[in-house]
Structures are given as C-alpha cells and as structure tokens.
N, C-alpha and C positions, 0 to 999 in steps of 0.2 A: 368442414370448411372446404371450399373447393379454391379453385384458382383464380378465378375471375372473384371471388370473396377478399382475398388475399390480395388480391389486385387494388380490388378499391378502398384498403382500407390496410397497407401494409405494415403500420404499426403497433395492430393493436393485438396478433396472435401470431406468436412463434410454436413453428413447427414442434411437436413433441421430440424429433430425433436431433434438434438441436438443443433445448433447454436439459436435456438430460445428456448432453456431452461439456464437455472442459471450455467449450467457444464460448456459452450462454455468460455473458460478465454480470454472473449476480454477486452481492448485488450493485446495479448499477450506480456509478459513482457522482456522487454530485458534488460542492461543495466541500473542502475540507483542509486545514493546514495540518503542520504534525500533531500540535496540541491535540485539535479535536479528534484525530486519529487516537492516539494516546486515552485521552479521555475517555472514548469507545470501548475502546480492549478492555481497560479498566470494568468498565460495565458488563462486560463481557467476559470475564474470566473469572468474578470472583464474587460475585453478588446473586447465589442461586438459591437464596430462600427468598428474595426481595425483586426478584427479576421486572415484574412487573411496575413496580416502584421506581426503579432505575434505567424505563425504557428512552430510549431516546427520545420522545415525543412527551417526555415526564419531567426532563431536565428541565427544560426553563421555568415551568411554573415549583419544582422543587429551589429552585433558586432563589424567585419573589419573596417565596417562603423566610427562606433565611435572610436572604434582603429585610425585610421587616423587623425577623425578630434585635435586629443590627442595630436597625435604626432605633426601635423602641428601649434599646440597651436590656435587652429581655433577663428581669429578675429570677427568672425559675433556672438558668444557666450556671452552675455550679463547676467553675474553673479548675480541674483540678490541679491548676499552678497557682492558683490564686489572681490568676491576670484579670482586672476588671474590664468591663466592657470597652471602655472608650478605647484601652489600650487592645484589645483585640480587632474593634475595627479598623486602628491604625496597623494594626499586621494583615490582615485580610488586604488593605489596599496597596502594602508591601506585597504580596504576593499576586497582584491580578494580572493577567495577562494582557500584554498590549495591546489595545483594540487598532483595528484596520480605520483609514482616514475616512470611509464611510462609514464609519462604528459611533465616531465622536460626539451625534450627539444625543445616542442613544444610552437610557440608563438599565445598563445589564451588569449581573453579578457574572466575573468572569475571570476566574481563579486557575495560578499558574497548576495543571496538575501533579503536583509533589507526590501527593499518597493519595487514595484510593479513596479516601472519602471525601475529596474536592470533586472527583466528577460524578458525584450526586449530584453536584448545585449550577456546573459548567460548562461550557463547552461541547454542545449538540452543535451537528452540523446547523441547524438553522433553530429560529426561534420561536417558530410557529408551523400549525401542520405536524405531517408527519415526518419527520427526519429519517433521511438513510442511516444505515450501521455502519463506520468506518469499521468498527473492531470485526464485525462478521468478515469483513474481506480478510484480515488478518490470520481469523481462523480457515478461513479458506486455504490461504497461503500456506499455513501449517500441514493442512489435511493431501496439497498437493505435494509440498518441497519434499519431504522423506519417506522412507522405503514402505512402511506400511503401518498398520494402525496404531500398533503398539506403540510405538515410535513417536507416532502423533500424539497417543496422551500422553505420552514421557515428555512428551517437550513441552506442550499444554500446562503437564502438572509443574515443570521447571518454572516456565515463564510466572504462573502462579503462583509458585514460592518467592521467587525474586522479587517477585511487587507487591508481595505481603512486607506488611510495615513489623518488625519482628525484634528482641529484645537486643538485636545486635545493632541496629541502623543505628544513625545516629542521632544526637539527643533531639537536632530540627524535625526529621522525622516523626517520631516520637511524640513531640511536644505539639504538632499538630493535629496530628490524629486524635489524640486526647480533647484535645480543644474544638474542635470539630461534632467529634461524637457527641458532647457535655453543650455544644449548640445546637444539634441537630431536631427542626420541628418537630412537635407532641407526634406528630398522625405520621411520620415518618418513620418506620421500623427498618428499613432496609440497613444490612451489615454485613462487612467483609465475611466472605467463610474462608477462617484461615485454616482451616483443616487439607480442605479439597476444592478444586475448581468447579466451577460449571462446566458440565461435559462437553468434551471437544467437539460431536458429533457422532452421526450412524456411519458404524461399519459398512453398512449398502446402502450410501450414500451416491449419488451421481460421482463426485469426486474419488470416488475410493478406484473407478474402474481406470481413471488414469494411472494410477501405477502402476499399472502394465505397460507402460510406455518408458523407454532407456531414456527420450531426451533429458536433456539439462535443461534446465528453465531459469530464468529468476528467482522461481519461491525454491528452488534444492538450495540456491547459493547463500537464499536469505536464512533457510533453518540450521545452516552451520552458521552464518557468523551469526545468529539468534544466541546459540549455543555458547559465542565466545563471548558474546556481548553482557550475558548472564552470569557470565563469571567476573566479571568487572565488578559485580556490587560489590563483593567483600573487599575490597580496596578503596573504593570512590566513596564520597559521601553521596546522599538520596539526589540531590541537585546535579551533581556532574553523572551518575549513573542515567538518571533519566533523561536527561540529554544526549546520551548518545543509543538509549535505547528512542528515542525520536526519533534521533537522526534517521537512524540504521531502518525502523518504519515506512519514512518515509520514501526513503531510495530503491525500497522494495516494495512497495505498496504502489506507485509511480512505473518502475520497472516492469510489473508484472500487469496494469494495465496498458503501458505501450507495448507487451509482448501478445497482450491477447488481440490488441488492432489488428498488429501484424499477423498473426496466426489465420484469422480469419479470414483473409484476404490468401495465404499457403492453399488451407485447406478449399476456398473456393478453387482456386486452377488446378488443383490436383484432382478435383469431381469434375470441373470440367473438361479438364485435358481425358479424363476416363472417357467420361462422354463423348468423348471425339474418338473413343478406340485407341489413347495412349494413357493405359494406367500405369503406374510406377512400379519400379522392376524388383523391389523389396518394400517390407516395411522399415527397412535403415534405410532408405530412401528420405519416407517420409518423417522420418526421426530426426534425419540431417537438416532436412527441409526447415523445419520447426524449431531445429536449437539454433539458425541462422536469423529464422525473425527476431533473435535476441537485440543483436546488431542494431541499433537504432541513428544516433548520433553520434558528433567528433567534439571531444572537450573546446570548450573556446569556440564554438558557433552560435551562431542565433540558434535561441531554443523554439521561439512561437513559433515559426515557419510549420517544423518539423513533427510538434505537439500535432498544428491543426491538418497538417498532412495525414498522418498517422488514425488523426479519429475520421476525417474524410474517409477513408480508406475502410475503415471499420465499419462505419454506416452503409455502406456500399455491399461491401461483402457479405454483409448478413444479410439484408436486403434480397440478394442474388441467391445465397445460396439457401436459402426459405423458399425464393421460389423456388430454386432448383427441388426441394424436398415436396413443396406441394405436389411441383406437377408430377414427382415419381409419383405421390401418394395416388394421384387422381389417376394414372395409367396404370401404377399397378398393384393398388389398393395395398391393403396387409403385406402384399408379398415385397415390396419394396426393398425394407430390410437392409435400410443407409442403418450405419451403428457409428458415430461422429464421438467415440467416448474415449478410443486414446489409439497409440500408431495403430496395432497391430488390426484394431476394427475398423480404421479407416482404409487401412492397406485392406483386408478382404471386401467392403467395401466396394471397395473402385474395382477388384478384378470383378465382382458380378457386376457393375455400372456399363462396365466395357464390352461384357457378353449380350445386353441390354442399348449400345451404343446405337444400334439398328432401327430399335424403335422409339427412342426418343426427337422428340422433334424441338430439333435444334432453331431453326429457324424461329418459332415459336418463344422459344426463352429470348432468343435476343431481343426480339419484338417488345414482349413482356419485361424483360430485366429494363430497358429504355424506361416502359410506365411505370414502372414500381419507382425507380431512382429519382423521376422526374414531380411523379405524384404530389412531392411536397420540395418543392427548391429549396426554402432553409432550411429545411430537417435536414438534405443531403446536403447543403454545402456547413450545416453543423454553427448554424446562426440560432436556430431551436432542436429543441428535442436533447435525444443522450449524446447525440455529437457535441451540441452546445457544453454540455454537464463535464461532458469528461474533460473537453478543453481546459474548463475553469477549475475541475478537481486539479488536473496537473500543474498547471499553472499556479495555484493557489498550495498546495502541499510542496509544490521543488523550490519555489523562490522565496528571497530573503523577504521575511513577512514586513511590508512595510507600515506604518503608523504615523501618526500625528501627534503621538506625544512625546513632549520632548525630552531628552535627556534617556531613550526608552530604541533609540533608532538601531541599536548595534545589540538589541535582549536576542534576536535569531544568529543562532553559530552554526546551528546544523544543514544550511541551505545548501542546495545543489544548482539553484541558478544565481546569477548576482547582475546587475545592470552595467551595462557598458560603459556608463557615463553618469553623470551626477547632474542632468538635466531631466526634469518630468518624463521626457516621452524617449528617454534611451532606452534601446533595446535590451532584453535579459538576455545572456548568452550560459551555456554550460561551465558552471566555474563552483568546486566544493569550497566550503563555509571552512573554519577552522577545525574546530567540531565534528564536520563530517569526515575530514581528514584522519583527524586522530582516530577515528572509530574504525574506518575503513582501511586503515595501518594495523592495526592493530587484530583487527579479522584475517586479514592475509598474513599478518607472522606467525599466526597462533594457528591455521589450517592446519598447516605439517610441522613438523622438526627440520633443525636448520637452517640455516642462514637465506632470506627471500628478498629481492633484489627490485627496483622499479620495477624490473620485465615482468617479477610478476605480480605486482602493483597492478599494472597495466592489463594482464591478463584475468585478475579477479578484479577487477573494473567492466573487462569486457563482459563479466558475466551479467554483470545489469546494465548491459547493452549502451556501455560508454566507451567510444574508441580512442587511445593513444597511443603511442608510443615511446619506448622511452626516451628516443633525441627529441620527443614535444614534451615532455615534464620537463625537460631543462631548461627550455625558454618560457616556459608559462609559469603566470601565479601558482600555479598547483606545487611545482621544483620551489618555488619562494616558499609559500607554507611549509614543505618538507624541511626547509633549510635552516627558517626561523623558528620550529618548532623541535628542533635538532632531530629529527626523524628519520634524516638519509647520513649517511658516513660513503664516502670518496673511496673508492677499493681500487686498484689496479688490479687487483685479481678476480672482481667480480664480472660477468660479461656485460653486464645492464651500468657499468661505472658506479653505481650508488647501491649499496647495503642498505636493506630499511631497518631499522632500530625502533621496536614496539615502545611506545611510549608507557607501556604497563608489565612488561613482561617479568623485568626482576622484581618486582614487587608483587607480582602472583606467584614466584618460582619463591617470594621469602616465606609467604602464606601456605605453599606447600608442607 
C-alpha cells in the first residue's frame, strides 16, 4: 500500500507498526452500558466449551429462543424448586433490565445480569449484525494493568472464580442458575466451566510487549482495585457484589478509552517533534509524557464537551501518524523500523527518526496530513465512523442509564455522569452514583495499610483521570455522598480534614 493509497482511502488500512503496538484501540468501542459490559466478560471468561454458542452475535436469537419457550410455558422445563411456569415468568420480568426510552417499543428478552447464565439470553451490544466484545476489552485491560503474564491469569482465573455461581452464594443466586439451566433451549449446550476460565490470552501477544513500559495507566489502577473488588463477594450478597463489580467496569473500561485518545495524540508530537530533529531526552520522558494523558477532566464539569474533544483528537492523531508510518514505509521500505509497542521502543524509535530527520519531507506530511483529515469531515469531526462510536460508548457506559419505565428511574447507582438538571436537554456533568462511591472508597482504603484520607481519595481518583481536590469534595455532591453514606470522619489530625472509613473493611477483617 503506498501513500497516495493511504491518501485516498484513509480508513480502510492501518499501518502494521501501529495495529501491533498498545495505540491500535481494539477492539473498537461501540455501543455499551455497564450491564452489556458485564454481560460480555461473562461470555468471555467462563463459557469455553460453548464459545461459539455464546458469541455475541448469538445472544439475541439465543434469547427468542427462550422468549418462546416462556411464553409457550414450556412443559419439558422441570423446576428444580418446583416453581411453575407462570411464576417463573413473573421472576424473569422481576429481573429484566431497564430498557432505554428508545427501547420501549421493542420486544427484547433483557435480563438483569446476576449470574452467568443470563447473559446467554442478554445483553449484546446490539441486536442485529455483528456486535463488538465489551468483555474482550476488559481482557485487554487485564493483559495490560499488571506486571506480567502469570499475573494476568492469576487475576483472569480470580475474576473467574468470583462469578462462578458456587455452593457459598447466596440462595437468589443459586435459585437462578438452577432455574435457568432447567429452561435452557434443547439445541443449546453451552455451560459455565467452573473448573477454569477461558484463557486469558498469547503470551506474544501484541499487548504483552507493553510491559516493558514503567507508566501507570488506568488498566494498573483497575487490576488492583479488580483484586479488591473480588474480595467483596464473600461479604455482599450476588446483587450488591455485582454492582459494584459494574461499577468499578465501567470507570475503567471508559478511563482507559479516554487514555488511549489521548495517548495517540503524545505519541504523534513526540514522532513528530523527532522528525523535526528534537527527540526526547529519555525514555522516562516518554513515560511521563504518557501517565499525564491520564489527566482528562474536573469533577462537576460538563462531561460531553470533553468526551467529543478527546475522540476528536484521537481520530486525528491516528490519521497522522499512519500517515507518518506510510510515508517512512514508502522512503525507507523495511528498513524503517518505527516499533510503537511500549516506552522504551518508542524512545529508540524517535532517536533513529531524528538521525533520518534530513530526509523526510516535511513539507509533504503537512500537505498530506490536511487530506487525509479533511477526506471525510464527519469521520473527523466524529458525526460517523469510530469517533462517532466511541462518543456514544462513553456516553452511554458513564451515565446514569436513563429509561421510560416507571418506578425503574433510580435501578443505575453505579454512574459516573448524572444530569445538571431535571429538564430533557440538561447537560451531564462528572458527578459518582452512590454505588460507585462506595466501590471506589473502599479500593483506595484497601490499596495499603493504614489510615487514607480524601487526599488520597483524590489521588486514586486521579488515576482514572478525574481531577479534585480535597477543598472541592467538601463543596460537591461527592463530600454529601461521603457524609450520608458515613464514609468520611472529621480528624483534626489528618491533613486532608476527613478520614475515609471503608464501608466493608471490618466485616472482611471479621471474615479473616
């Protein structure tokens, strides 16, 4: 593929030294709130003799399925609580998940995910076609956040145990899976393996070569509080655990696509600055560089603005620095030898780009970067295409899920956006759910030993790239949730003035 290829047609082939480094956002997000996140992983971690059974693009006609057998109150369904039909359907639409107000007047089977064999029947990104994988990003997330592989199936096989439905849960648990399985269509074999997970992934996998890389990111901050969130089951019942395993999802899932916008946009000025003859003086340079795109927004701001900035920016940058990689490819064939796979290859990288700064023609990209950007105006102002996608992923995954059904408006706790105003078209601003409070308290008390104070509330906040301080907890909703949720205690000897008090911890220290 040459440049002037690339030119006319710049979304249809990414460079190979970018799809094989940490930039390439596969896979691309489209569509998702936490449920169908949840849902996903579900698919995704624990169904590996049935995989093909339980593909995302399987879900909704798996649902029909059971949709009918419901309706037909299907006699071959042997209860093993003895609950007759009729009363099963009335639990089924006890448990369905709230449909969105353009949902209402569509008839979908769409079940809260409790345990593992609801998202058989549920909760695909979309209801036709092929649907993206929320849960594969989640394993991404995994394969990136911690030190190395082992690690990753250790936390793989953890998550795996925690959402196996298991003789400890509690009896709701229990009583559904049962009930569940004793419905589930003839020609449907798929079943939990509670033994072992589906595997995490290839050891030489693209992802593997980013841990060579010190930064901190979003997915490190997400597989520790993964880690603490997993220990909540044996306390919580299946309902409140898996709400805050959402939550905790979503905030990471959301984090780690507005870290790669930003990224992408790093690593393009840092190729380009090369190219100009100023490469970067270390690779903790571009380490720093990179744990700073964390950084995104300020609690209690307008969220849309900064969402559509952020995938702007992304579309952009990839755009650019694709072509930057053609045109190295087309000048200096093979020998090019961009490696965009974690610091330390991007830092040698840019020193040979810089010894090469002579011969690239500059003039040339900017020319070209102009056509590639402009070739499609809503692609780049992110009205179509994956700008469009990722917008409505975030948007749809951070805010409080709204509905049309009533008595059903306040079922989302775990939101990270909430609306300004009680009027249709107010704006969403940064503001945590109750739910995600409690989760996110409870990750930052349980990181270390000892007493942890808003400050550093604040500072395991900034890690998925939410900025405050603690004199703004005191005047925001967020100090209210702390205070009504009795989560902060008043210290004059603490410097941050407020103690945070885990709202689980003596009750996993009585479990010890």
């Amino acid at each position: 593929m040459s440049v002037d290829d690339f030119i006319a047609d710049p979304w249809r082939q990414l460079h190979e030294s970018y799809t094989e480094s940490f930039l390439h956002m596969k896979p691309a997000p489209e569509y998702a709130n936490g449920e169908v996140i949840l849902a996903s992983l579900y698919r995704n971690v624990g169904f590996a003799n049935a995989a093909s059974q339980v593909a995302e693009a399987k879900v909704p006609s798996n649902g029909a399925k059971l949709d009918k057998l419901i309706e037909r109150g299907n006699p071959t369904a042997i209860s093993p609580a003895g609950v007759p039909a009729s009363t099963w359907k009335g639990i089924l639409a006890a448990l369905r998940s709230p449909r969105q107000p353009n949902q209402s007047a569509r008839r979908v089977l769409q079940i809260s995910p409790i345990v593992p064999d609801a998202a058989i029947y549920s909760l695909s990104a979309r209801l036709r076609g092929n649907p993206w994988n929320p849960g594969e990003m989640v394993r991404r997330l995994i394969i990136m956040g911690v030190a190395d592989h082992q690690k990753a199936i250790d936390l793989w096989a953890a998550l795996h145990h925690a959402m196996t439905v298991q003789n400890n849960d509690d009896l709701w648990a229990r009583f559904l899976t049962a009930e569940l399985q004793a419905w589930r269509p003839a020609d449907l074999t798929a079943n939990w393996d509670d033994r072992q997970p589906v595997s995490v992934g290839d050891n030489h996998s693209v992802l593997q070569h980013w841990r060579l890389s010190p930064a901190s990111i979003p997915a490190t901050r997400f597989c520790g509080d993964l880690e603490s969130v997993l220990r909540l089951k044996q306390i919580l019942t299946r309902r409140q655990w898996i709400s805050a395993l959402e939550s905790l999802l979503r905030i990471a899932c959301a984090s780690h696509v507005l870290w790669l916008c930003k990224a992408n946009n790093v690593v393009l000025k840092i190729v380009e600055e090369s190219l100009q003859g100023r490469p970067p003086s270390s690779s903790s340079t571009v380490s720093s560089q990179l744990e700073r795109a964390t950084i995104t927004w300020s609690y209690g701001h307008l969220a849309q603005p900064k969402i559509l900035d952020r995938a702007r920016v992304f579309v952009r940058s990839r755009l650019r620095l694709n072509l930057i990689l053609w045109q190295l490819s087309e000048h200096l064939g093979n020998q090019s030898g961009v490696d965009l796979s974690n610091v330390d290859a991007i830092f040698a990288s840019c020193q040979r780009l810089a010894s090469e700064a002579q011969h690239f023609d500059w003039s040339r990209y900017e020319r070209d970067g102009l056509a590639v950007v402009e070739q499609d105006p809503r692609k780049g102002s992110c009205n179509n295409g994956i700008g469009k996608n990722i917008v409505e992923f975030l948007m749809h995954v951070l805010r409080q899920r709204p509905t049309s059904e009533v008595g059903m408006e306040n079922y989302d706790q775990g939101f990270m956006l909430r609306k300004k105003g009680s009027y249709d078209k107010a704006p969403w601003i940064l503001s945590l759910g109750p739910v995600a409070v409690l989760t996110l308290v409870h990750c930052c008390t349980s990181s270390t030993r000892g007493p942890r104070t808003v400050e550093d509330l604040c500072h395991h906040l900034a890690q998925y790239g939410v900025m405050l301080s603690p004199q703004d907890i005191a005047g925001s909703d967020l100090g209210k949730t702390l205070r009504n949720l009795g989560m902060v205690l008043d210290s004059p000897d603490a410097e941050g003035g407020m103690v945070l008090v885990s709202p689980f911890q003596s009750r996993l220290e009585g479990q010890a």
